[in-house]
C-alpha positions as CSV (number, residue, x, y, z in Angstrom):
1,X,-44.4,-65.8,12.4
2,X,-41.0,-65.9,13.7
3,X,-39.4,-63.0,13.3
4,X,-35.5,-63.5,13.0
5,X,-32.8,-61.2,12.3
6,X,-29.4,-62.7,11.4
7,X,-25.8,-61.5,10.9
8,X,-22.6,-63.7,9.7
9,X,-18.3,-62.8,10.5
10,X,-16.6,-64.9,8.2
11,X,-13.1,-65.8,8.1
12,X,-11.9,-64.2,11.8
13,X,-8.6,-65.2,12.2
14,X,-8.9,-66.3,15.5
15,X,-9.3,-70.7,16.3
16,X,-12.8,-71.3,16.8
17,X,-12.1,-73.2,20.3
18,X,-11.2,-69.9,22.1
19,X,-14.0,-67.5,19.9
20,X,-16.6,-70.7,21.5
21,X,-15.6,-69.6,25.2
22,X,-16.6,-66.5,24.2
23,X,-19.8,-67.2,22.2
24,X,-21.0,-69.5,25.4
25,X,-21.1,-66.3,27.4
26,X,-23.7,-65.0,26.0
27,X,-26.2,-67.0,24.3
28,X,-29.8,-66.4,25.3
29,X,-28.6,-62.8,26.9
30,X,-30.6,-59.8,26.0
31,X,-28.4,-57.6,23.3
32,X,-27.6,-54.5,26.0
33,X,-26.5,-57.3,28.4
34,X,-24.4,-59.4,26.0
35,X,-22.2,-56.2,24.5
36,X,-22.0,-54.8,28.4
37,X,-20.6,-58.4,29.3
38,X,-18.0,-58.5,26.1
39,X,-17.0,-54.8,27.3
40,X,-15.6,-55.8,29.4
41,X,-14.4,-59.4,28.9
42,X,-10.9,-59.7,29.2
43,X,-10.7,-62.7,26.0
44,X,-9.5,-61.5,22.4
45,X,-12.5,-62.9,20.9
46,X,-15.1,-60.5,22.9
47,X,-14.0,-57.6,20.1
48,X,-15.5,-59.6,16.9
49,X,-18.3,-61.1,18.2
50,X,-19.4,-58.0,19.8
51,X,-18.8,-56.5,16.1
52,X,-21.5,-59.3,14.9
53,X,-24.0,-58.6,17.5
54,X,-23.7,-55.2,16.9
55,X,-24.3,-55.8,13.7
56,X,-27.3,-57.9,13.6
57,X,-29.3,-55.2,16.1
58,X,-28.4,-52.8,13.5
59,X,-29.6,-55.0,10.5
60,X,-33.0,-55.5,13.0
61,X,-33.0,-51.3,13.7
62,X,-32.5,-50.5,10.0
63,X,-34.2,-53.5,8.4
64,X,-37.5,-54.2,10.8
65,X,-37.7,-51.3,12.8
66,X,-36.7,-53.3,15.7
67,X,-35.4,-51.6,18.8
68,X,-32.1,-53.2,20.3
69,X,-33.3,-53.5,23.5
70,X,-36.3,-55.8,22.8
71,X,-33.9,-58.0,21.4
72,X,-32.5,-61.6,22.6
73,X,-29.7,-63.6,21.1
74,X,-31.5,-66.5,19.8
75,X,-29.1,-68.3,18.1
76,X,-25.3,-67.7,18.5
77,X,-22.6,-69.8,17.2
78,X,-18.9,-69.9,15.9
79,X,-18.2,-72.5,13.1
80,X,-14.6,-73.8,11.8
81,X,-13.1,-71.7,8.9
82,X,-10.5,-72.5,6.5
83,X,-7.4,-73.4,8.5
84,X,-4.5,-71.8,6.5
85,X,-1.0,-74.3,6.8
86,X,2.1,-72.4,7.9
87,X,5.3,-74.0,9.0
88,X,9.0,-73.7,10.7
89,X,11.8,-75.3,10.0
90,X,13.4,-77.3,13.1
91,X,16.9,-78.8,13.9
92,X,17.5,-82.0,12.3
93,X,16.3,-80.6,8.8
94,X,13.0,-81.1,10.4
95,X,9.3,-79.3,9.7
96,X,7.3,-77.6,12.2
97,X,3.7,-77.2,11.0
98,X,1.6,-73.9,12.4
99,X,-2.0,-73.9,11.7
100,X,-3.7,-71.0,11.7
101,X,-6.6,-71.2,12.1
102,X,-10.1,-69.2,11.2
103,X,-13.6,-69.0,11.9
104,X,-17.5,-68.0,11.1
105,X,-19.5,-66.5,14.0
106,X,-23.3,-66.4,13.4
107,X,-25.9,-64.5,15.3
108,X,-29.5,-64.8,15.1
109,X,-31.6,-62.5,16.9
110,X,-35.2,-62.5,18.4
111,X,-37.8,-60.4,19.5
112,X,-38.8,-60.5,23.5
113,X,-42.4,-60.9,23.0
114,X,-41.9,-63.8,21.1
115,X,-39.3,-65.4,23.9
116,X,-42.6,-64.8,26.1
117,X,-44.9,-66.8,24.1
């Protein structure tokens, strides 16, 4: 049986392009190593899914008896949230639009004795 932990972020208001250059550096990282590496990343996107992954080792700790540090990202990805439409007015009686974008980052977490197997 595979053992999976999972935790969700919905509706970060950051554009899921940018929260994906983040998400790419860590997939298939152990947990320590992922949350060291967003420590100390300089992108605005390291701070909520760091939040997440913290999150799903604690929902492993609290839920399975799981300790973080026998855990792997399994699965890690950020999704395309509602984009909420915004806009400027411009010379010439003109509109501007401003998307603002959001997104859903999902973690899914795995034991290291099953990545062995």
């Amino acid at each position: 049986m595979d053992l999976q932990v999972r935790a969700v972020a919905k509706y970060i208001r950051m554009s899921p392009q940018k929260v994906k250059l983040v998400v790419d550096l860590v997939r298939g990282k152990q947990v320590d190593e992922a949350l060291t590496l967003l420590k100390y990343s300089t992108k605005a996107a390291a701070r909520p899914v760091a939040k997440v992954i913290r999150s799903a080792a604690a929902n492993a700790e609290e839920n399975y008896g799981l300790s973080p540090q026998e855990l792997y990202i399994a699965e890690i990805y950020a999704d395309k949230g509602p984009t909420y439409k915004r806009g400027r007015f411009g010379a010439r009686g003109r509109f501007k639009p401003i998307l603002k974008r959001s997104t859903h980052i999902t973690v899914v977490l795995g034991g290291v004795e099953q990545a062995a197997r």
